[in-house]
N, C-alpha and C positions, 0 to 999 in steps of 0.2 A: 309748510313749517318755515317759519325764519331763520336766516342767518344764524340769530343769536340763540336761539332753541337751540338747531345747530351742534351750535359751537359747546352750548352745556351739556347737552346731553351726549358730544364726544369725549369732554372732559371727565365726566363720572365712568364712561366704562374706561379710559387707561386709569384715573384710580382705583377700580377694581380690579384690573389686572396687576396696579402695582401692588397691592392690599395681598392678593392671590400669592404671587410671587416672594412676599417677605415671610408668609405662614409658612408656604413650602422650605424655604431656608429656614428657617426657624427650626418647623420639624424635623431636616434631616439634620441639621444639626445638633436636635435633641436628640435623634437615632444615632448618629455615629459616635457623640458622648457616652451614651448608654452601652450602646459596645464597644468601646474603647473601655470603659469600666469592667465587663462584664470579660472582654479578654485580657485584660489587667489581672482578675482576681483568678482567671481559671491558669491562666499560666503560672502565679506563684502557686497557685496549690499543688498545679499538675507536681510542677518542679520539686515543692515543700518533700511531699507525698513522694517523689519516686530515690531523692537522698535519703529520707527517713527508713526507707524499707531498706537500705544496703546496713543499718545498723540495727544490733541486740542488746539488749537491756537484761542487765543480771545483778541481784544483789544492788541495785541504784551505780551501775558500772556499765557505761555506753561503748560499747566496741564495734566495731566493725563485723560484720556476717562472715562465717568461715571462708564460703564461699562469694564471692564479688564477681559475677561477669562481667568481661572485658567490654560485649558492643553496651554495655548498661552504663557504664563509665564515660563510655566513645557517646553515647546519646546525651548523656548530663555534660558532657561540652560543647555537643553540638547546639544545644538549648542554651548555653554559658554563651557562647560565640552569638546568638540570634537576639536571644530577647534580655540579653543585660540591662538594657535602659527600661527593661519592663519590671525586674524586679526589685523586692524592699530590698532595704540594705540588710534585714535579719538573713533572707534567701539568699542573698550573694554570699553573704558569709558561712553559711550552709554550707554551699555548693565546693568555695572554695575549701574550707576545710574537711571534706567530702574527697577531694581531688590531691589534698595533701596524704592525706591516711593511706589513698590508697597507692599512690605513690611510692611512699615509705616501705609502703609494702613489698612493694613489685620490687624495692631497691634492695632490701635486704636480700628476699629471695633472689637477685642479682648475683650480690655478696656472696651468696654461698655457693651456686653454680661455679663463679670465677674458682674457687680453692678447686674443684674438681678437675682431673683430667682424664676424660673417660669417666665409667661407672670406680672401678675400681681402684683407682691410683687420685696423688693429689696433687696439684698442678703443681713443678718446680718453683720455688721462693717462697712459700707458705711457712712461715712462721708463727712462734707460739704467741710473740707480741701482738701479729696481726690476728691472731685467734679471739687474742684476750679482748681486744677492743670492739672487735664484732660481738661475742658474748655479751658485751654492754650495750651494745646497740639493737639487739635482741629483746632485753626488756620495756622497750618501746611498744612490744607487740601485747596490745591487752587482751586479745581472744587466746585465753588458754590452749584451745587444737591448733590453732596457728601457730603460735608458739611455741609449744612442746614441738609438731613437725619440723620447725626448722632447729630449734635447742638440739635434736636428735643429728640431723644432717650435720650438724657443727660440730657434735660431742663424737660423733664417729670419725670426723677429721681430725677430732685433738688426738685421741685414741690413736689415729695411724701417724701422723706428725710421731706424737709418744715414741714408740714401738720402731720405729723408723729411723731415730734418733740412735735409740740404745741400737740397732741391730748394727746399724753404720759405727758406733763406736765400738761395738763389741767385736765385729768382726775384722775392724780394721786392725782392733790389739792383738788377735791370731793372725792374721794374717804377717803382722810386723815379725811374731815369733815365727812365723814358718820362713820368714826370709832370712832370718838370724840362723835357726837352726833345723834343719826341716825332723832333724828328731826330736824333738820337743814336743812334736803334735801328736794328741792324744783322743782317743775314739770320742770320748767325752765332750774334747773343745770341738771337734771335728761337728760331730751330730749337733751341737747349740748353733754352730755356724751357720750351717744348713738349716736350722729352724728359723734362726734370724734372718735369712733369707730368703726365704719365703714368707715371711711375714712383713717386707719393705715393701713398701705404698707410696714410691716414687719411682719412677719410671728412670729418672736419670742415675739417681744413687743405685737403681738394680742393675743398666748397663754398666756400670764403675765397676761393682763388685761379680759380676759373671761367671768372668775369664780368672780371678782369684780364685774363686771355688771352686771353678772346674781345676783346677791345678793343686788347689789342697787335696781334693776328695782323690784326684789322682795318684798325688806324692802318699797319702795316706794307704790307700788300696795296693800301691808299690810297700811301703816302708814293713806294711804286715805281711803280705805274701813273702818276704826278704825274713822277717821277722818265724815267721813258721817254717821256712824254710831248713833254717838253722837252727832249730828248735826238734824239726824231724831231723836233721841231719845228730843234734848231740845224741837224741834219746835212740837213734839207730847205733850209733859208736858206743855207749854207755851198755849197750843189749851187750854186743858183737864182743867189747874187752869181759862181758861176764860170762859170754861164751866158753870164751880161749883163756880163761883166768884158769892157773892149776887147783888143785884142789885144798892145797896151804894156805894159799889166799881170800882172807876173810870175802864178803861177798857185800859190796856195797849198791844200795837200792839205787836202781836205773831213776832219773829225773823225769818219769817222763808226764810229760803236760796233759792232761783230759780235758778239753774243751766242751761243753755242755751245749754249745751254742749261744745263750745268755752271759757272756763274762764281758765284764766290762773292765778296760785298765780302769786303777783310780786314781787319778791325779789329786795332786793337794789342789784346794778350794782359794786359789791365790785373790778370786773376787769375796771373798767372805772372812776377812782376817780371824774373827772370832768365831769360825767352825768348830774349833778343837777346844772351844773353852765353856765350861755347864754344858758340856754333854751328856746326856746318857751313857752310863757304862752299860758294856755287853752283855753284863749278868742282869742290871736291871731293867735291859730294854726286852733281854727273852721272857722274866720275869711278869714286867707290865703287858707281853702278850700272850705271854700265856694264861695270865689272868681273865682278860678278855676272849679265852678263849678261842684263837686264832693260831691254826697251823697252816695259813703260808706259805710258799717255801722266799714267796718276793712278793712285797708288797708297798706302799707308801704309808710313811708314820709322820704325826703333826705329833713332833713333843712341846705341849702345853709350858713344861718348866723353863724349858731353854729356848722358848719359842724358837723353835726350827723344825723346819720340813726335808724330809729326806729317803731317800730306798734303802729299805731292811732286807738284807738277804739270807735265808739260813743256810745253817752249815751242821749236819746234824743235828744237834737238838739247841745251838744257840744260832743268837741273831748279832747280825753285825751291821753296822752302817755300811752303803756302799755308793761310791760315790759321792758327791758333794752335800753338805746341809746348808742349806737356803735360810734367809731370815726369814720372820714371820713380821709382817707391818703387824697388822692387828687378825685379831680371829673370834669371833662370836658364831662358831659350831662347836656345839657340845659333846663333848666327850661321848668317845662310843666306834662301833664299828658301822664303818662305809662300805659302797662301791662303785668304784668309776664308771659312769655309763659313759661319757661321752668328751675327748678331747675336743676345742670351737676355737675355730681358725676362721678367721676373715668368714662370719655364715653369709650366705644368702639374705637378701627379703624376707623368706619364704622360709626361713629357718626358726624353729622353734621347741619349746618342751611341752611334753603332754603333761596336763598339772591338774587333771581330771580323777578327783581321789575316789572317786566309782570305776574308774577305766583298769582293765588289768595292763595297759601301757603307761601308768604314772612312773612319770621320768625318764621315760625315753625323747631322746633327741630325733630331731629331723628335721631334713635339708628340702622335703616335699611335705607337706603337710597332707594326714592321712585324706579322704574323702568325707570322712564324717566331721571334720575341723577345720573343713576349708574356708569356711561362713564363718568362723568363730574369732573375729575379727575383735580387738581392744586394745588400746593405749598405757594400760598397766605398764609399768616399767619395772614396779618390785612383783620378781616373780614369785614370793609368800601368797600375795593375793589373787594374782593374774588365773582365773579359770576359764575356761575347761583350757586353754593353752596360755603359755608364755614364751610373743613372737621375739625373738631375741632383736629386734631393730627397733625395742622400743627401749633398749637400754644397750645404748653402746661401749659402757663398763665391762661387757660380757661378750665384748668379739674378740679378744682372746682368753682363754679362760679353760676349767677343767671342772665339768660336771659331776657329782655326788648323789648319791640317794643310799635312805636306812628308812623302810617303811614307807610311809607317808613321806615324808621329810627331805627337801632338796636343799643342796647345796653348792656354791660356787667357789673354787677359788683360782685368784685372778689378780691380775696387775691395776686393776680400773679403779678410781674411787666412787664406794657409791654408801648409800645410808642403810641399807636391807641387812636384815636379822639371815643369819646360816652363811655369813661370807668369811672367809677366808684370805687375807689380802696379802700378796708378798709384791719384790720389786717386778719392771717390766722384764728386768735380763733373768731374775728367778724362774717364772713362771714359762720364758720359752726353754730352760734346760727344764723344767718339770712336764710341760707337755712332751718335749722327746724324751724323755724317761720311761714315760707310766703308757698303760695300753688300756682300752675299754676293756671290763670287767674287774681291772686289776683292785684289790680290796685295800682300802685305806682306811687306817687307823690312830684317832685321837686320844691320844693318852697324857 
């Protein structure tokens, strides 16, 4: 072969190896296009696809799933953080308002933790302005169960704020008189005291007030022992001069006091100026129950006319007020005869009424819920409709309050404002001298 052979016939194969070489580029450049496309499209879907599942559609009303897990969240950033330059600008905006929502979320339920100190107190500086404003930033929450849960945690802080309020003013104004006059204090202020006491939802306002109560209930528990003393001691001298009286001298009846156990002093109603005004008279309060058919001998009466609530006590055959009359805010319970099942103090979780009109326990409270009711789980907050139970945590209107039943038929009445048909509504400082008043079973009557 010649040179020139050669030399052509070397030339045609590096052109074929360069020919070889630019298909190969070619192809894989068509390959790596193709899968750059192909994980282009499966990453926005992936991504599309796993924001869309943390949202429900109701009524053409997009919210957020009740429940959101947390690494689900932590994964759709981890994905935000990797493949941003991979997705559309639709996805991004997705994902971002995806991470807002829930956000928002995690922030309020924040918000409400902070008010808390402990389960059962509520952190020192909680005020009602800061209440008001969170309440507004609650309606932010479009999923209804999300919402109501935390509406509930808030509505139970206003409730103790409330209640906490009055019990520190109430008891500061006894407490002022027992340092004016420590005779002035009266079994009646004494027991509101104490109930107001027990019902304060801050931890620091209940160290304040302690060491004052333990020193009323004390000055109290002295002032009556003092009080009987000399009381035994007249109606012992009242005997002893009719002893040794001669027999000329007329014969004047000994003073002497029978305590029954139940007597209560009655102080005038100095929080209620218009107690003594459209009253009931004596004759027409024994009349309106005797009509009703109630012998009594103590009981609680709602008078319808002079809206006021108050304890009837008899005295042979009539009835007399005793004790304070309470205003009525408002009242949609019907006339008729009651019975107290159950004073509610600060319930539990886990506390509620059996509202099961098959069960022979409709209307019984409890602080365990029976075995047959422990599953019987709902969100009802108006307990008209709430069956087979009504958890009292789903209406914080009713953590302090005074339970009723006539038949079927329950009733509340309470400091809380709420919309429900059979309530009864007086003020916060009413409703704690009404729970230390009255006792389970005691029978009450609207007239």
């Amino acid at each position: 072969m010649s040179t020139r052979q050669a030399k052509s016939l070397s030339r045609k194969k590096h052109q074929k190896k360069i020919k070889r070489i630019i298909l190969w580029s070619l192809f894989a450049l068509v390959a790596v296009t193709l899968g750059s496309a192909a994980g282009w499209g499966y990453t926005n879907v992936h991504i599309r696809h796993k924001v869309e599942a943390q949202y429900a559609t109701v009524d053409r009303q997009r919210f957020l799933k009740t429940n959101v897990a947390a690494h689900t969240i932590q994964r759709v950033r981890t994905d935000q953080a990797h493949w941003s330059w991979l997705l559309t600008p639709t996805n991004r905006q997705k994902v971002k308002q995806l991470l807002q929502d829930y956000t928002a979320r995690q922030q309020r339920d924040h918000d409400l933790d902070r008010l808390m100190d402990g389960k059962n107190y509520y952190r020192d500086g909680v005020n009602v302005a800061q209440l008001n404003r969170l309440d507004q930033r609650l309606l932010k929450e479009k999923n209804q169960t999300v919402y109501q849960r935390q509406k509930n945690r808030l509505d139970t802080v206003q409730v103790w704020v409330a209640q906490t309020n009055d019990g520190n003013q109430f008891i500061g104004q006894v407490y002022q008189t027992f340092q004016q006059d420590k005779q002035q204090l009266t079994q009646e202020k004494v027991s509101e005291a104490d109930v107001y006491y027990r019902l304060l939802k801050n931890r620091k306002i209940i160290a304040h007030w302690r060491q004052p109560i333990k020193a009323m209930d004390a000055s109290f528990t002295e002032l009556q022992k003092e009080k009987n003393q000399n009381q035994a001691a007249a109606d012992k001298k009242a005997i002893e001069d009719f002893k040794n009286a001669p027999l000329t001298v007329p014969y004047t009846p000994a003073k002497v006091t029978i305590d029954s156990g139940n007597s209560r002093d009655e102080p005038t109603n100095d929080r209620n100026p218009s107690s003594s005004s459209g009253s009931v008279s004596s004759n027409a309060l024994t009349q309106a129950l005797n009509d009703a058919g109630i012998t009594a001998s103590r009981l609680l009466v709602l008078d319808s006319d002079a809206n006021s609530i108050f304890i009837a006590q008899r005295s042979g055959s009539v009835y007399n007020v005793s004790g304070s009359r309470y205003s009525v805010v408002n009242n949609n319970l019907d006339t008729g005869t009651y019975r107290i099942r159950a004073t509610i103090q600060s319930p539990g979780a886990d506390a509620g009424v059996i509202t099961d009109p098959d069960s022979s326990q409709f209307g019984t409270y409890f602080t365990t819920p029976p075995s047959q009711y422990q599953d019987a789980d709902n969100s009802t907050s108006d307990f008209n409709s709430a069956t087979p139970v009504f958890w009292l945590k789903n209406q914080p209107a009713l953590s302090s309050s005074i339970l009723v039943a006539s038949g079927g038929q329950l009733g509340f009445i309470t400091s809380g404002s709420l919309s429900s048909e059979n309530v009864v509504r007086v003020s916060s400082s009413s409703i704690s001298g009404l729970i230390g008043a009255v006792n389970s079973g005691m029978v009450f009557a609207v007239i």
